[in-house]
NUTITOR-629613 format. One record per residue (C-alpha): x, z, y; residue number from 1. Coordinates in steps of 0.001 Angstrom, whole numbers. Example, Ala and Ser with C-alpha at 12.3 -4.5 7.8 and 13.67 -1.06 7.14 Angstrom:
2
PT,12300,7800,-4500,1
PT,13670,7140,-1060,2
//
This chain:
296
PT,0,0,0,1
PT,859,-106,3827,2
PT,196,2030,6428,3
PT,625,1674,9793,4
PT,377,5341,11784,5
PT,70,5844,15461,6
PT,371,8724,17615,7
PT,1526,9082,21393,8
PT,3414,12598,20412,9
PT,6284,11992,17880,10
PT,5789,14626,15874,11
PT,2277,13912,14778,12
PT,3639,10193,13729,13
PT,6425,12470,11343,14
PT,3556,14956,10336,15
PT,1440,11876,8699,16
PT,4030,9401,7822,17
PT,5534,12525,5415,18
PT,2238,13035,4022,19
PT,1953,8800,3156,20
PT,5634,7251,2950,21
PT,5598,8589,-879,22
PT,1840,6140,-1315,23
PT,3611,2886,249,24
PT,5300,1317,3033,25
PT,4792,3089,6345,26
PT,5359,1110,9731,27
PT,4902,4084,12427,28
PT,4059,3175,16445,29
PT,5288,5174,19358,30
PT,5710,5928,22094,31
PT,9394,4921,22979,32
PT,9907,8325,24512,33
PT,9651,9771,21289,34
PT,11831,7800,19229,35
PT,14102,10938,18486,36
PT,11304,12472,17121,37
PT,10435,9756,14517,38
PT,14002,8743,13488,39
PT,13754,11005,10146,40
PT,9915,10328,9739,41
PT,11009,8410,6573,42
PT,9111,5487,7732,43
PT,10144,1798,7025,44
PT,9934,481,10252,45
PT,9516,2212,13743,46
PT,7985,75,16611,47
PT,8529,1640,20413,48
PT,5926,923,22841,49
PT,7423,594,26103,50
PT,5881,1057,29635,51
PT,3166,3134,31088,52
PT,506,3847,28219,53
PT,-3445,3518,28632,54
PT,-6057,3493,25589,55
PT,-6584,-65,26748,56
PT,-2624,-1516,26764,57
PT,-1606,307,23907,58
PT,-5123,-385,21653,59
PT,-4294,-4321,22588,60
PT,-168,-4038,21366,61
PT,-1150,-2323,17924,62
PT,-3953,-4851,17598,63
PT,-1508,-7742,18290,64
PT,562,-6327,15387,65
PT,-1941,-7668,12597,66
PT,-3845,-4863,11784,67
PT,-5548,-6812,8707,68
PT,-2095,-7085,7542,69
PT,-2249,-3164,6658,70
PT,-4543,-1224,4030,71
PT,-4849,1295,6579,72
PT,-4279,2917,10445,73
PT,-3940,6854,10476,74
PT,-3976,7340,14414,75
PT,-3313,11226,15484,76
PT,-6181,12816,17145,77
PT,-4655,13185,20398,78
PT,-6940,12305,23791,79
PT,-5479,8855,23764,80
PT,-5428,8588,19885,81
PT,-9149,9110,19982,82
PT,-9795,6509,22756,83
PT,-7556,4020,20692,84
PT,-9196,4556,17467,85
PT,-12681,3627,19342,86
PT,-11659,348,20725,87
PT,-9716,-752,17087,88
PT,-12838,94,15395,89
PT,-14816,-1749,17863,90
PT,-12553,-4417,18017,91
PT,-12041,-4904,14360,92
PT,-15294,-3845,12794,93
PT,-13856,-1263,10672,94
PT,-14862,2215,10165,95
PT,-12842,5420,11131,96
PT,-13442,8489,9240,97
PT,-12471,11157,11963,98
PT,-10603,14345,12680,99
PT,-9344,14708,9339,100
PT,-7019,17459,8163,101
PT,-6511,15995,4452,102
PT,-6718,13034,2804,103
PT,-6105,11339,-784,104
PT,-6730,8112,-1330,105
PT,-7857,6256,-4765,106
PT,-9017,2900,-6102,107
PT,-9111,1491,-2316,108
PT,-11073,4440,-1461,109
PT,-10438,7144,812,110
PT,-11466,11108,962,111
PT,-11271,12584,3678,112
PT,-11951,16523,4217,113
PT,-12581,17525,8019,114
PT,-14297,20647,9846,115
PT,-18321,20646,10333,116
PT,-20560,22558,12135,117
PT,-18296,23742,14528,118
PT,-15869,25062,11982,119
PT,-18299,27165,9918,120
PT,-17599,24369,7059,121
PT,-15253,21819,5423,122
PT,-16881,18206,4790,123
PT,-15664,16511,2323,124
PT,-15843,12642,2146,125
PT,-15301,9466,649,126
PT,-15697,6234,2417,127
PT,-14660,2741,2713,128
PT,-13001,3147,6361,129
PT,-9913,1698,6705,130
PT,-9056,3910,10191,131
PT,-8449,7414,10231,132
PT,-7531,9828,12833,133
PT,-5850,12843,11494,134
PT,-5971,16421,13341,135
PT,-2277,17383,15325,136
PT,-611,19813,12966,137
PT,-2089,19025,9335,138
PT,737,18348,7494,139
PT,4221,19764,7677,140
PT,6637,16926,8576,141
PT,10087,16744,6401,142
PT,13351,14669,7085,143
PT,13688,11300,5413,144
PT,17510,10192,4983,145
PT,16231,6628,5476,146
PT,16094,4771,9041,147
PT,13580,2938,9605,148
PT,14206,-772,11457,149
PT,13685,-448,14928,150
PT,11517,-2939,17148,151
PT,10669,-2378,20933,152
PT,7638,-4085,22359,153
PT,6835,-4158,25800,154
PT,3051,-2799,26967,155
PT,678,-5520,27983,156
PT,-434,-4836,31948,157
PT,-3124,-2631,32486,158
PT,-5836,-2845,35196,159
PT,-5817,1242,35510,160
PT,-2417,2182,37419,161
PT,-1103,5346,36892,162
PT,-1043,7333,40665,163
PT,140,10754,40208,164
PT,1143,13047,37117,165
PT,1072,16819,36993,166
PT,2450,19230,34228,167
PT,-352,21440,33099,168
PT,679,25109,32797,169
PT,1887,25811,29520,170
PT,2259,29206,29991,171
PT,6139,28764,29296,172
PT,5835,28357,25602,173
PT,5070,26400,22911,174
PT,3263,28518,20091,175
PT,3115,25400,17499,176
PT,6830,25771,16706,177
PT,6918,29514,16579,178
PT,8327,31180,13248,179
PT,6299,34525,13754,180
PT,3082,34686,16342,181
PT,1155,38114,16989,182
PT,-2286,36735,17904,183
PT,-4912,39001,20111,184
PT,-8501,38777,20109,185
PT,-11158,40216,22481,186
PT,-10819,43357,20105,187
PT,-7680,44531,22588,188
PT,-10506,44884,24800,189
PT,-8772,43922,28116,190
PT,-5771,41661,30033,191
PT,-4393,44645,30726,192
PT,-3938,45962,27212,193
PT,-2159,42840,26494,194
PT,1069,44810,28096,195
PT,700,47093,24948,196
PT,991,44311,22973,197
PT,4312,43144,23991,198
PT,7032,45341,22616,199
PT,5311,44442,19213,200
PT,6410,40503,20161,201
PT,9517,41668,21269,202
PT,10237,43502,18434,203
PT,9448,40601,16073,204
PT,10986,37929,18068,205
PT,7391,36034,18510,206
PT,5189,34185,20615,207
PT,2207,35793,22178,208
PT,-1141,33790,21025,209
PT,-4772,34348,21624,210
PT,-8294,33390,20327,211
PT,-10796,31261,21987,212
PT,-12481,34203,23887,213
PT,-9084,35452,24717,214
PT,-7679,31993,26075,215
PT,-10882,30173,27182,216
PT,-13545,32538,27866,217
PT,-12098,35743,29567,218
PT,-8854,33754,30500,219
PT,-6569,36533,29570,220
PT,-4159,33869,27935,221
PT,-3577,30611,28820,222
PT,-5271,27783,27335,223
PT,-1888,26490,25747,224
PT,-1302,30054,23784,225
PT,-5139,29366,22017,226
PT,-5173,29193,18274,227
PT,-7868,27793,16793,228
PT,-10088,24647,15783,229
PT,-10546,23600,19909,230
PT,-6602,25190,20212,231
PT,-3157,24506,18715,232
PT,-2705,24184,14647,233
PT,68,26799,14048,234
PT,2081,27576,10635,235
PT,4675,30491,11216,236
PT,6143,32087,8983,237
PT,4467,35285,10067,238
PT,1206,35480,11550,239
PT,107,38947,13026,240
PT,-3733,39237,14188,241
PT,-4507,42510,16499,242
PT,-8219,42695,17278,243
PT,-9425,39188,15670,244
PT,-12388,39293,13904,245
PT,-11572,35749,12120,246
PT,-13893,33240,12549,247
PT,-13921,29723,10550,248
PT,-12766,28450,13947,249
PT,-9896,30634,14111,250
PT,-8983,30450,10313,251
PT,-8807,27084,10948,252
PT,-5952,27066,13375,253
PT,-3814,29876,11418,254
PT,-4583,28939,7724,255
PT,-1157,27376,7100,256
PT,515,30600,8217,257
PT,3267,31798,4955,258
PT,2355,35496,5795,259
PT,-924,37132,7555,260
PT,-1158,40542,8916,261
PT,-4213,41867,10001,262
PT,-4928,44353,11975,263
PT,-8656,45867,12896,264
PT,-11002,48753,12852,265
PT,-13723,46446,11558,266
PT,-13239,46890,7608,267
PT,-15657,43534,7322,268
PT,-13766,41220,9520,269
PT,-13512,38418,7769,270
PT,-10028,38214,8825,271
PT,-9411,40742,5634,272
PT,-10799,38231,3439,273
PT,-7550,35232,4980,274
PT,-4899,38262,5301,275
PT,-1457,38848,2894,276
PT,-1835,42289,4315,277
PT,-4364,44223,6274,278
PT,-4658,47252,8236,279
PT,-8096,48988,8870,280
PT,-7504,50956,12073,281
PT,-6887,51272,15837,282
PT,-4565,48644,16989,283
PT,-3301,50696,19617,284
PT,-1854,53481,17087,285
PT,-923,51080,14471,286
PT,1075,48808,17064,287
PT,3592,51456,18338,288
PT,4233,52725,14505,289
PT,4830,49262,13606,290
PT,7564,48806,16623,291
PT,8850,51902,15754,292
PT,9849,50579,12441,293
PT,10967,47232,12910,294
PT,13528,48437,16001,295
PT,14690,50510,13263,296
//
């Protein structure tokens, strides 16, 4: 079989091409700012899109590329890989099975499994699409020794110009490469409590991450520390949850941690039922006695 796989970040191209270069030929498109990134995707050829990228520009250069030419195009579900996986379909005709998180693929058949109802569920799915957009952070990319071939093509012109770009606030961090991550939830029970919190990531060497209510609804967090189905997919090697009660949508952003600890007076949380080890208690006794030990 051959794939072709799309993505405008570098590591989602190296997350799905390690998942599909051991089913067939994989020919992965990029952004050429991210070429580092994809060098060790194992990948058989890598083609660099060059110039200012639009859904519009970059949808016409993969289309030019003879899509019928491949079995199938796994485009990461990124903002522009979502626009760009509308206009192929449209353009081509062919179905996308969306936002998937795993795949296998069998007899020229594809199952798909993906999050429903807001998270509460996993669908599973087989269908005859031939375009697929796979969640950021599904699979866990590996090195290839093998270069790919390298081609550069040049973005078509766009009638949108690009006027202005602005960072967003990241919060100084990026919580999808942490090795250990203590998580809050609203169980801390305010921003300020979050200083209580902190010797506890000090003390492990962490990242600080939040829950949806933490990050998006009181804003105690910024967005770009949110773990969760709407948030960032995270797999550290330790994952530490104070005060989360552990929602589907939650689980969902956490489940490919090595190692959960749990931490809440709530002996029901469903957190307890995703944890390696849990604690049933007040987070604000348990955190200090945990610090304690680890500076020791």
């Amino acid at each position: 079989m051959k794939f072709l796989v799309f993505s405008d970040v570098g590591k989602n191209v190296s997350e799905i091409a390690t998942k599909l270069r051991d089913l067939g030929e994989v020919h992965s498109f990029t952004l050429k700012s991210q070429r580092d990134a994809v060098m060790k995707s194992g990948s058989k050829k890598l083609v660099l899109l060059d110039g200012t990228s639009f859904s519009g520009n970059v949808s016409e250069a993969l289309l030019k590329s003879d899509l019928s030419g491949y079995d199938y195009v796994f485009i990461a579900s990124t903002p522009l890989g979502r626009d760009i996986a509308g206009i192929i379909s449209a353009k081509t005709g062919n179905m996308i099975a969306s936002e998937a998180f795993d795949f296998t693929i069998d007899n020229g058949k594809i199952r798909t499994k993906r999050f429903f109802f807001g998270g509460k569920t996993i669908m599973e799915e087989e269908t005859g699409a031939k375009i697929v957009t796979v969640s950021p952070g599904s699979f866990e990319p590996s090195e290839s020794p093998d270069s790919p071939a390298e081609e550069t093509i040049t973005l078509p012109g766009s009638p949108e110009k690009l006027l202005e770009e602005k960072d967003r606030e990241a919060g100084g961090t990026n919580i999808e490469s942490a090795g250990i991550i203590v998580s809050v939830g609203r169980g801390i029970g305010s921003k300020e409590a979050i200083e209580k919190i902190t010797p506890l990531v000090t003390a492990t060497r962490g990242e600080l991450a939040g829950s949806r209510p933490v990050c998006l609804d009181y804003r105690w967090l910024s967005e770009e520390r949110q773990v969760g189905l709407s948030g960032k997919k995270v797999k550290p090697r330790v994952y530490i949850a104070l005060g989360i009660s552990g929602q589907i949508q939650h689980i969902a952003g956490m489940r490919g941690s090595k190692i959960v600890v749990a931490v809440n007076k709530d002996k029901d949380a469903p957190i307890f039922q995703e944890c390696d080890y849990g604690i049933v208690g007040d987070l604000f006794q348990i955190v200090p006695k945990l610090v304690e030990k680890l500076k020791k």
